[in-house]
C-alpha positions in Angstrom: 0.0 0.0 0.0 1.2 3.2 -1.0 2.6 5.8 2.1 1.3 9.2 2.5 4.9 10.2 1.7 4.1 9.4 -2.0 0.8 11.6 -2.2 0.7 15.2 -2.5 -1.0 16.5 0.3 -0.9 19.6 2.6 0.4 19.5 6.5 -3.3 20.4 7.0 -4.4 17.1 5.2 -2.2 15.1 6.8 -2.8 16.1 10.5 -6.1 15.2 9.4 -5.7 11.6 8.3 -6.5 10.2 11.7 -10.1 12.1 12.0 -11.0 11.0 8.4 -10.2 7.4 8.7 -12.8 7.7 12.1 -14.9 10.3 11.2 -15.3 9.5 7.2 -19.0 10.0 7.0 -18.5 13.8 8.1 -18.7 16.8 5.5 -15.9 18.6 7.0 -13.4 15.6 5.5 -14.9 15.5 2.5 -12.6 17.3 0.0 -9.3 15.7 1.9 -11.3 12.2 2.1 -11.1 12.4 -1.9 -7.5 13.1 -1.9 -6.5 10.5 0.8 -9.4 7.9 -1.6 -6.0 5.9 -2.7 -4.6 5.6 1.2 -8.2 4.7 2.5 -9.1 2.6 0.0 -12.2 3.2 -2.8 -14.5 1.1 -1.4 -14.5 2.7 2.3 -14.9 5.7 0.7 -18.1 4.8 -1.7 -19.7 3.0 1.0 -19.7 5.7 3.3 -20.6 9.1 0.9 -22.7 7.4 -1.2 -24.6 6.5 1.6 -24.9 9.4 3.7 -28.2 10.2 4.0 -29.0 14.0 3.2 -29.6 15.9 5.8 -32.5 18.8 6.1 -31.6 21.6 3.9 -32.0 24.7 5.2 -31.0 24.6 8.8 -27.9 26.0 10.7 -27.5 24.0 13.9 -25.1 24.8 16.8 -22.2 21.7 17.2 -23.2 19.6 20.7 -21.1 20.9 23.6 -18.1 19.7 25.6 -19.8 20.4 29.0 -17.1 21.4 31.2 -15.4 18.5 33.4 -16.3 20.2 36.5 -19.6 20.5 36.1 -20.5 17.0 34.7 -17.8 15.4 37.9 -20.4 17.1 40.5 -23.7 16.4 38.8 -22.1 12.8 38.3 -21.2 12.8 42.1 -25.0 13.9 43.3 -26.6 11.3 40.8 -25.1 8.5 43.0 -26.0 9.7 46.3 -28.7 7.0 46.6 -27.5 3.9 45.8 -24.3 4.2 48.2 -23.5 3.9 51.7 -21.7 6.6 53.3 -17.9 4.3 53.2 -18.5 4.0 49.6 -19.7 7.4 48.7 -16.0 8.7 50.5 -14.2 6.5 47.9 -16.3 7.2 45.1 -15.5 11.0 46.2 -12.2 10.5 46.4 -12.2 8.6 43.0 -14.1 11.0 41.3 -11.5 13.9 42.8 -8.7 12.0 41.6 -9.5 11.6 38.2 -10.6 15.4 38.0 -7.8 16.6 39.7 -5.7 19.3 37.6 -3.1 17.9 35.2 -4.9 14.2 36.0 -6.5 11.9 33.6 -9.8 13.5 33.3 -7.8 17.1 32.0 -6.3 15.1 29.5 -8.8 12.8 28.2 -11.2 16.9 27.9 -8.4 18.0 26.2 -8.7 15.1 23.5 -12.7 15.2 23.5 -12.7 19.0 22.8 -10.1 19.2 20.0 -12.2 15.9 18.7 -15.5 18.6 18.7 -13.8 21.2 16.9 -13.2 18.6 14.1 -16.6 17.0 13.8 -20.2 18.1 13.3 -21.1 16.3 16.0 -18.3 14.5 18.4 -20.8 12.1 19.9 -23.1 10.5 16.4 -20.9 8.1 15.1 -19.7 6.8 18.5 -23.2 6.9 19.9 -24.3 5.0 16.5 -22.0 2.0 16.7 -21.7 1.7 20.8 -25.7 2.3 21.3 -27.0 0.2 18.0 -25.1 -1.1 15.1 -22.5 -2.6 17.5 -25.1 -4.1 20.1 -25.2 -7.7 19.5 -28.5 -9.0 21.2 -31.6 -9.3 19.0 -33.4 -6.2 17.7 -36.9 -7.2 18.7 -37.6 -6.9 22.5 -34.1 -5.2 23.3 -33.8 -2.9 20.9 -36.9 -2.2 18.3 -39.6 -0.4 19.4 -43.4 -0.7 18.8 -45.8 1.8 18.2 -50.1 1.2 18.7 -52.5 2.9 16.1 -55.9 3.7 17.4 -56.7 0.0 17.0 -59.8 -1.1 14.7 -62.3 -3.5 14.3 -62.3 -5.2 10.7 -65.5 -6.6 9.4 -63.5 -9.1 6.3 -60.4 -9.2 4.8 -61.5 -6.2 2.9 -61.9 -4.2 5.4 -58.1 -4.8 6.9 -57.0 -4.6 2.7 -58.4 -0.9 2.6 -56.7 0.4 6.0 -53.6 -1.3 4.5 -54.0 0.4 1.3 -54.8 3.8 3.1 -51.6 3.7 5.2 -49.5 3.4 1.8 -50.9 6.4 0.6 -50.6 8.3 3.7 -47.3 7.2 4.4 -46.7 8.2 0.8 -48.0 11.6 1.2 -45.5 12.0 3.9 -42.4 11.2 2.1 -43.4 13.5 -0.3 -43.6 16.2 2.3 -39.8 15.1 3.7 -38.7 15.2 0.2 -39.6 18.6 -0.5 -38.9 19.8 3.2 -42.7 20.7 3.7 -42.9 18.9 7.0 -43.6 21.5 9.5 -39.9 22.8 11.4 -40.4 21.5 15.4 -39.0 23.7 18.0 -38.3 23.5 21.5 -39.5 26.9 22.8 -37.6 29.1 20.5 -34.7 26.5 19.4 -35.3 24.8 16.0 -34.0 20.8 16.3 -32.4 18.8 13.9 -34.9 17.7 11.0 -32.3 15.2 9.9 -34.0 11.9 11.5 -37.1 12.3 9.4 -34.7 11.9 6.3 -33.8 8.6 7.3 -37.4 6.9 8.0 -37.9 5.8 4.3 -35.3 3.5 2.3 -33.2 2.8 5.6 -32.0 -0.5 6.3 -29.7 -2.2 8.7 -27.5 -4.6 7.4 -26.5 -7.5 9.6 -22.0 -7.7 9.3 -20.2 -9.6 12.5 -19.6 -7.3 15.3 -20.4 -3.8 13.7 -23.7 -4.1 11.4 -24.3 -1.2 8.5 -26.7 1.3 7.5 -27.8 2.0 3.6 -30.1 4.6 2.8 -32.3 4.4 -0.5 -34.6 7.5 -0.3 -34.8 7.6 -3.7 -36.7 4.3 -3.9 -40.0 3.8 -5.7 -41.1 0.5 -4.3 -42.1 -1.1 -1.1 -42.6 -4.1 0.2 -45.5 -6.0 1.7 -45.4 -9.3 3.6 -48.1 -11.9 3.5 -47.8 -15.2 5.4 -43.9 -14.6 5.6 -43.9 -14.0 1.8 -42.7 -10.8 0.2 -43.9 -8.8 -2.2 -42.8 -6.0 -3.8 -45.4 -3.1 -4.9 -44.7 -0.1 -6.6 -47.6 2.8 -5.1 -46.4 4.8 -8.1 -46.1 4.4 -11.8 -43.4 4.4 -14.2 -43.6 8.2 -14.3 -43.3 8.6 -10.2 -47.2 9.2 -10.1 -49.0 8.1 -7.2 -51.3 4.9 -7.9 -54.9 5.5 -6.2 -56.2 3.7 -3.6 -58.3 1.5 -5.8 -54.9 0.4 -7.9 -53.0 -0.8 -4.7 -56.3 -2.5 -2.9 -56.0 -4.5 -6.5 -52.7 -5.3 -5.7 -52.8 -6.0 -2.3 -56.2 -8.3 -3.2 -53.5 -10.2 -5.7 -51.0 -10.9 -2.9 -53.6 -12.2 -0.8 -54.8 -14.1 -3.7 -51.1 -16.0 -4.1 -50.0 -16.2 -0.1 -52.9 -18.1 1.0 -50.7 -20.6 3.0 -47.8 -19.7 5.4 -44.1 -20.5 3.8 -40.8 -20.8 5.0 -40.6 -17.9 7.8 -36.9 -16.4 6.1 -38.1 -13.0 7.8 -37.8 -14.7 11.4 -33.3 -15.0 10.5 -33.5 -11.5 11.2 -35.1 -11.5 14.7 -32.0 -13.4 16.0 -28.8 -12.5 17.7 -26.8 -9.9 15.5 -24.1 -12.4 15.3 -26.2 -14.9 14.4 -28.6 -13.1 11.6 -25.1 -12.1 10.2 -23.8 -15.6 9.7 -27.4 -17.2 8.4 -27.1 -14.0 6.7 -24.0 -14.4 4.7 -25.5 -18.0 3.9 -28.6 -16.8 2.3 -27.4 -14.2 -0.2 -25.3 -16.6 -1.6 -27.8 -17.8 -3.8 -28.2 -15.4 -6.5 -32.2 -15.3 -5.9 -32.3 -15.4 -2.5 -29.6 -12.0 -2.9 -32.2 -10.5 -5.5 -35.1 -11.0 -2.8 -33.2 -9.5 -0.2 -31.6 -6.7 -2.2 -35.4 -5.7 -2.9 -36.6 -5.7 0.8 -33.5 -3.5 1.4 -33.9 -1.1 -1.1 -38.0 -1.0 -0.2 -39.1 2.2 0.9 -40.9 0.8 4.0 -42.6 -2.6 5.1 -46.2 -3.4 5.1 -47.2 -6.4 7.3 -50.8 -8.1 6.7 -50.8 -10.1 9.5 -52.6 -13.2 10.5 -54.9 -13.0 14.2 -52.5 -12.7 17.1 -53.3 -16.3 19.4 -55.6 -15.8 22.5 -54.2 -14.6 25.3 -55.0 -13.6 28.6 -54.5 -9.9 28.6 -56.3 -6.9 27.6 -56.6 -5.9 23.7 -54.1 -3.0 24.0 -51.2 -5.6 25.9 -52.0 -8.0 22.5 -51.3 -5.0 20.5 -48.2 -4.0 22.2 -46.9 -7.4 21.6 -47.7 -7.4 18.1 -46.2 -4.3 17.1 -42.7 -5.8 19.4 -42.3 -9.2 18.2 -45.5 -10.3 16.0 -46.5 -13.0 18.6 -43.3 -15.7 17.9 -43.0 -18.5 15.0 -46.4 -19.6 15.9 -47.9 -16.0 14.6 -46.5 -13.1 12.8 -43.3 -13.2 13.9 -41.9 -14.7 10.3 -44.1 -12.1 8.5 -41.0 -9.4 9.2 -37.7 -7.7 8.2 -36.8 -6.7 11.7 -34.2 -4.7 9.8 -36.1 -2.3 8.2 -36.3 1.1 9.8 -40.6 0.9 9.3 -42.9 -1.7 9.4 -46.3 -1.2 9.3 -48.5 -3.4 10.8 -51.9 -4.1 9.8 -53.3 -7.2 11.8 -56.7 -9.7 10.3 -58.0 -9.1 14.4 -58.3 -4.6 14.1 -54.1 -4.6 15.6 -52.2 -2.0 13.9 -49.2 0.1 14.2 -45.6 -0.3 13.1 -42.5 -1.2 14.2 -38.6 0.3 13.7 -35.8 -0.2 14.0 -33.9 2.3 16.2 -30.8 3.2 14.5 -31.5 6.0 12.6 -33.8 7.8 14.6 -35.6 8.4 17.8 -39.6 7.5 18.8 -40.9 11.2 19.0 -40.3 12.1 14.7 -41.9 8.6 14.3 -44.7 9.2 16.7 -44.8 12.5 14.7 -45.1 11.0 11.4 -47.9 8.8 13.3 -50.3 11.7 13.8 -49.7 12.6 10.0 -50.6 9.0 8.8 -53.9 8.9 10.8 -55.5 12.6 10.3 -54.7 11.7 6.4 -55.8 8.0 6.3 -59.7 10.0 5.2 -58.0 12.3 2.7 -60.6 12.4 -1.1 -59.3 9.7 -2.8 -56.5 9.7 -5.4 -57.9 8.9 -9.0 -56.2 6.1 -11.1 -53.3 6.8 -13.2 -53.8 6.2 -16.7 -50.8 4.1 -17.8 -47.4 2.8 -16.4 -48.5 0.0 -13.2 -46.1 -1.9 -12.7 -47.2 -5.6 -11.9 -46.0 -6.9 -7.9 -43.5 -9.3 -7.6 -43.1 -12.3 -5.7 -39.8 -12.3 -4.3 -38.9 -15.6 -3.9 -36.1 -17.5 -1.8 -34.6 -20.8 -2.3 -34.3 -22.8 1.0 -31.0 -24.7 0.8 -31.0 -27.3 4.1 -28.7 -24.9 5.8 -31.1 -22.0 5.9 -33.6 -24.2 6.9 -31.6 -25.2 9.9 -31.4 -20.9 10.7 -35.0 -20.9 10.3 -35.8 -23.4 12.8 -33.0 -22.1 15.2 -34.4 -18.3 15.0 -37.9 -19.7 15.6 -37.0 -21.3 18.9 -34.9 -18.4 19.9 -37.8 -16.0 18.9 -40.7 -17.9 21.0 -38.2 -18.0 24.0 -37.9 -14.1 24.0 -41.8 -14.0 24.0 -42.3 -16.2 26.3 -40.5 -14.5 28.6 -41.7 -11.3 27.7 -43.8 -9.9 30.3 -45.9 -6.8 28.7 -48.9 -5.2 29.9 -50.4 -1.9 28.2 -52.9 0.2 30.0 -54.5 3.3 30.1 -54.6 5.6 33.1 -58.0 7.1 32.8 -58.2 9.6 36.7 -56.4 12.4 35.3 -53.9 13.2 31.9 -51.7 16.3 31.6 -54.9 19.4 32.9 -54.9 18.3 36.0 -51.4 17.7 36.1 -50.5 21.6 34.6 -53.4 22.7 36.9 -51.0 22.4 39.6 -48.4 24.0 38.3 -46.3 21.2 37.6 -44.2 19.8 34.1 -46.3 16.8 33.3 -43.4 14.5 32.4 -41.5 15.6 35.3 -44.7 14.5 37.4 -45.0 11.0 36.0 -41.7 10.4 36.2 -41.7 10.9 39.6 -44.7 8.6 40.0 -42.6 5.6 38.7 -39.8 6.7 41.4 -42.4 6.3 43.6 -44.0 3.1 42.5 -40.4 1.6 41.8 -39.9 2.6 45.7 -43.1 1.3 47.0 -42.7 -2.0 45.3 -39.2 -2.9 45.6 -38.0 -0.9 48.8 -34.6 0.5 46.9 -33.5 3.0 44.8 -34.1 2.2 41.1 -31.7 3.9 38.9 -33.6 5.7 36.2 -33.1 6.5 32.5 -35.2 8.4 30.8 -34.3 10.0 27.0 -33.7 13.4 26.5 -33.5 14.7 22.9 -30.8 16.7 21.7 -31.6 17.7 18.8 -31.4 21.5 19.4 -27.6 20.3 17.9 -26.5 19.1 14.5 -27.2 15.7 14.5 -28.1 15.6 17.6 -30.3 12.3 19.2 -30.5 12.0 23.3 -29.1 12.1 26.7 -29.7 10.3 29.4 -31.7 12.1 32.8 -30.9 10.7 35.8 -34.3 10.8 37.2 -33.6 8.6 40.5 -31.9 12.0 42.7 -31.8 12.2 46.7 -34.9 14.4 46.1 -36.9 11.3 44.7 -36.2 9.1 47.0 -36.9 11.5 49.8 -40.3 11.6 48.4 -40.8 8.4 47.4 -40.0 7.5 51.2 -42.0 10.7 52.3 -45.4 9.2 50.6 -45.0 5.9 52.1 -45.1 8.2 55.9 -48.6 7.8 57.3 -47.1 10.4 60.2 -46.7 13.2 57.3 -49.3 15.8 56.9 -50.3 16.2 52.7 -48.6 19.8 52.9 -45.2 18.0 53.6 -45.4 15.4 51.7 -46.4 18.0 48.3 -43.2 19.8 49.7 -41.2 16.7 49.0 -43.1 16.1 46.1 -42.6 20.2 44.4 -38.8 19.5 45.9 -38.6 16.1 43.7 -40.4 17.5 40.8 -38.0 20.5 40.6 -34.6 18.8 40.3 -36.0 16.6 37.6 -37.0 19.3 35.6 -33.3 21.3 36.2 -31.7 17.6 35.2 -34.3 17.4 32.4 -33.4 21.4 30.9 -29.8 20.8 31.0 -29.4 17.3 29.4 -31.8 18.6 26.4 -28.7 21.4 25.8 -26.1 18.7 26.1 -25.2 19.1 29.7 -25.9 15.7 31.3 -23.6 13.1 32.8 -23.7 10.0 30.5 -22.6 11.1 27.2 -20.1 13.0 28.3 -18.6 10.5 30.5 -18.7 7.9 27.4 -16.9 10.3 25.3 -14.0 10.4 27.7 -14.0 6.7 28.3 -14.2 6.4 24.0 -11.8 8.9 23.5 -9.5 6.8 26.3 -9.9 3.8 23.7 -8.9 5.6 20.6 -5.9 7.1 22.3 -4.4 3.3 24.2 -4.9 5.1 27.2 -6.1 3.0 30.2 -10.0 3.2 30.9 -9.7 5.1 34.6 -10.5 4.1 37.6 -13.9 6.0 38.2 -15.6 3.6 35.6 -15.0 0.5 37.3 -16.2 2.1 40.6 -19.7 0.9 42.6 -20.8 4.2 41.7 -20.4 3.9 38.0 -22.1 0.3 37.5 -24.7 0.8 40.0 -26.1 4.2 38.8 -26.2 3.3 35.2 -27.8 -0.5 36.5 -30.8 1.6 34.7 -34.0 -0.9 36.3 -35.8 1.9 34.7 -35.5 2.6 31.0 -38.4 5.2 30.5 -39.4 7.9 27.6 -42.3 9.7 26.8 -43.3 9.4 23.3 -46.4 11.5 22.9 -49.0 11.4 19.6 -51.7 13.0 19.6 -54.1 10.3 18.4 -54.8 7.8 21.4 -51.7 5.2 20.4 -48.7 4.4 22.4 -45.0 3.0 22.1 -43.8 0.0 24.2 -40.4 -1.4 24.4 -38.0 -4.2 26.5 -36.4 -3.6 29.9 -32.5 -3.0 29.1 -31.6 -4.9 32.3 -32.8 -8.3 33.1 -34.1 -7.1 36.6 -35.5 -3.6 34.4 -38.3 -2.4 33.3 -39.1 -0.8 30.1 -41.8 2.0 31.1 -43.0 3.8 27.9 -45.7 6.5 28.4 -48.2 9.1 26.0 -49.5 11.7 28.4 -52.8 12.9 26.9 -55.0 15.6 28.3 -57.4 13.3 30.2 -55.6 9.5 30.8 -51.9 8.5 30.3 -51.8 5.7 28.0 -48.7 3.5 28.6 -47.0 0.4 28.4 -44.7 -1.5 31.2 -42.5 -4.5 30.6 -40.5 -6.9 32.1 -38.8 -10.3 32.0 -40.7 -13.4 33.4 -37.4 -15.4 34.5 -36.3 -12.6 36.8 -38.3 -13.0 40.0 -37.9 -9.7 41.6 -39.4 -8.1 38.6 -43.1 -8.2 38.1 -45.1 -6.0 34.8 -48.5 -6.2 36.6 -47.7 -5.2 39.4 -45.1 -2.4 38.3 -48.8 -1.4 36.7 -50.5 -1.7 39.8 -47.5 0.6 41.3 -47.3 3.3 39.4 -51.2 3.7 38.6 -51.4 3.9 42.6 -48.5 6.2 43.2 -50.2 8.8 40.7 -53.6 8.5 42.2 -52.2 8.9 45.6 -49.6 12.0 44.6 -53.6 13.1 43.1 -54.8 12.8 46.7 -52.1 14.6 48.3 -52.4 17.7 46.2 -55.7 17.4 46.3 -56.0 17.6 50.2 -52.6 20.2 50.9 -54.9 22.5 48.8 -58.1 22.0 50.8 -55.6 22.3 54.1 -54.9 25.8 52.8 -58.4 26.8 52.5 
């Protein structure tokens, strides 16, 4: 390989060969990325620009900030008040000192971060990326993918489940449209435009299973989707040859034909892609290797989005909107829809036989909000006047087939039984919390997520009798490229009012005290992670930017403090639509919950999960929990006020 010696480049370029080999997706290496193209090699280089999605056009975001070492070292130190004793909390102190100290580690590693900053859009996207999706190795579905509840029907026939099918295609097709052209409406938080960028990526987006780091492509410019019948694909082309859109009558004719040929269930090749990363990426690598298997896949790749006509989920136990939940996370196992997926694709929508509808995505290119966003759009269009037909240039669907060589068939069978293992010890319930929504909450002068979230301190309190260390998403997308940060929401003040509430010998005015005192300190952690100043990103950029460097990971990450405060047995977010749907998700610990929530103005609709072989952890009665924690912090406003009176 030739040296650097033997090209011509500047001093400039070449102090900047290290940032471009990391950071060669950024357009500040660009123009020295395509003189260093014979050093890096071609193919780095094509795979990289040529897939870079494009970002919003006419926005000028400020970079994410460095937050001071200072400050994030003493918000770090409070955050792990609670789950330390007072011997340990004098050696995390003196820990944390030490690595702060001036000239010490922490100084150095800052140093290194900063000068990183000044060289990237964004210091934190690629590394948050790989570390936080395309490098995590367990299965997408339950641990990683997200699903999202429609307002969910009631189909008459097959008909009836055809037509919202074929109204979700146009819908969802009138909102590409809109991201194409930059006509979706700019969001804001107060006066701070945020980074458009993630709505780019929802359409044409697919992850691509590779051993230890998988890949993104991006084919916006796509003209076809893809639709999944009895673990068939299709592929269906909602426009013409000339890029018009077909009408709703065209692609219920269509969707009618695929009905027509997938009346049986076939091989379930969909369910390769719900396994282990590792795993899909070896069964993977077997599959394309038949020239019409690669064809089929290349297709479902390339598709602008999934559509999933889904067969009745089994009976169950539960309430419709838990059965719904479950659906839209991991289609009910081998025994259901589970095979009737590409868990790869960023969308999926979901359109069950049984009135279950929604979507699921995959969480590497974007965050729930923009897709709850795009959710809203999809169901106040779904009754738009109907398109009329296009006179010439349908294109006919496809069958993508596979050919099922012994191998793959052994995959298939192993994927199944890892899939139906996750389920079953998947413990979901989804509720709605009908005594009160966000009025009653803002009626008292309180931020209603701040509020909620310290009802789940509270339930978590009540029902295990610790601490639970508490994540909940921030967005940060007031910054270029910006996605989240983590709030710390378990503080000393919530567990002081967690264990004030469970009192009986404290009056309702003190315990609202505790409860205003709680409620405050989330909402200062809450403001200054969503402008980049919390603890966890910037205390994984020092640790990343140790790695890079062959410096030694420090001492204050293999400290109590460390582990135990990001032990996160609470992985919340608010995802809020308007429409009355909801997101649910997987615990990220095994003794976790996942706790995803949709205040609306009058109920709280929400969805709780946990594992079934971890007996300290229980869904129902996490449910029970925090259902009774909010009506009681209810009662204790309700009667401080009347004490005042």
């Amino acid at each position: 390989m030739a040296t650097l010696d033997n090209r011509e480049l500047s001093n400039g370029d070449k102090m900047l060969l290290p940032f471009a080999r990391a950071f060669n997706n950024s357009v500040i290496y660009r123009p020295v990325l395509q003189k260093l193209s014979p050093i890096l090699g071609a193919s780095s280089l094509r795979s990289n620009l040529s897939t870079s999605p494009v970002t919003a056009s006419n926005q000028t975001l400020p970079q994410l900030p460095v937050p001071a070492l200072k400050d994030t070292l003493e918000k770090y130190l409070k955050s792990v008040v609670p789950f330390l004793s007072e011997s340990e909390l004098k050696q995390t102190t003196q820990i944390v000192k030490e690595f702060g100290k001036n000239g010490g580690c922490g100084e150095k590693l800052q140093a290194l971060l900063v000068t990183k900053a000044k060289c990237t859009e964004n210091w934190l996207a690629q590394w948050w990326l790989e570390n936080a999706y395309l490098g995590f190795r367990s299965p997408v579905v339950i641990y990683s993918s997200p699903g999202l509840v429609f307002p969910m029907e009631k189909f008459r026939d097959v008909c009836d489940q055809l037509d919202y099918a074929t109204k979700i295609i146009v819908s969802a097709m009138k909102y590409k449209e809109q991201i194409d052209n930059d006509k979706i409406p700019l969001e804001k938080m107060g006066k701070d435009p945020l980074d458009m960028g993630q709505y780019k990526k929802f359409f044409g987006t697919c992850r691509i299973p590779k051993p230890k780091l998988d890949g993104l492509e991006f084919h916006s410019k796509s003209q076809h989707i893809v639709v999944a019948c009895n673990n068939h694909f299709f592929k269906l082309y909602p426009v013409n040859a000339k890029n018009e859109p077909l009408s709703e009558r065209q692609i219920f004719e269509q969707l009618r034909k695929i009905m027509s040929l997938a009346v049986t269930k076939t091989s379930a090749v969909g369910i390769l892609s719900s396994d282990s990363r590792d795993k899909w990426a070896t069964s993977y690598a077997t599959l394309i290797q038949d020239p019409q298997n690669a064809k089929s896949v290349d297709a479902i790749q390339k598709s602008l989005f999934l559509v999933c006509l889904d067969g009745p989920m089994p009976a169950q136990p539960v309430n419709r909107q838990t059965v719904a939940g479950g659906q839209c996370i991991h289609g009910g196992g081998s025994i259901a829809n589970g095979g009737n997926r590409w868990f790869d694709k960023t969308v999926q929508f979901i359109v069950g036989h049984d009135g279950l509808v929604g979507l699921t995505y995959e969480h590497s290119p974007s965050e729930g909000q923009p897709i709850a966003v795009m959710t809203d759009f999809l169901i106040d269009h779904m009754c738009d006047k109907p398109l009329e037909d296009v006179a010439s240039g349908v294109r006919d669907i496809e069958h993508l087939k596979f050919n099922m060589s012994p191998a793959i068939c052994k995959a298939i069978d192993e994927s199944s039984t890892a899939l139906d293992n996750l389920v079953s010890n998947f413990d979901l319930q989804c509720h709605v919390f009908m005594s009160f929504g966000k009025t009653f909450i803002k009626s008292q002068k309180f931020s209603p997520d701040s509020f909620v979230q310290m009802a789940m301190q509270y339930g978590f309190y009540r029902l295990h009798n610790v601490p639970g260390a508490h994540y909940e998403s921030a967005a940060t997308r007031k910054y270029i490229g910006g996605r989240t940060e983590t709030i710390r929401s378990c503080s000393d003040e919530s567990v002081r009012f967690a264990k004030a509430m469970l009192d009986p010998n404290m009056s309702p005015m003190e315990k609202r005290s505790c409860m205003a005192t709680a409620i405050a300190a989330h909402k200062k952690y809450t403001m200054e992670a969503v402008n980049g100043h919390g603890v966890d990103r910037h205390l994984l950029g020092l640790k990343l930017i140790a790695l890079e460097n062959g410096i030694a990971v420090p001492d204050i990450y293999n400290d109590k403090a460390f582990t135990e405060s990001k032990h996160f047995r609470l992985s919340t977010s608010q995802v809020a639509t308007r429409c009355p749907g909801f997101m649910c998700y997987g615990p990220i610990e095994d003794d976790g919950y996942g706790l995803c929530y949709n205040p609306r103005k009058d109920n709280i609709y929400y969805g709780v999960s946990s594992f079934v072989s971890n007996n300290t952890t229980d869904s129902m009665k996490m449910k029970e929990a925090f259902e009774q924690s909010l009506c009681d912090m209810h009662d204790v406003l309700v009667k401080s006020q009347q004490a005042k009176l």
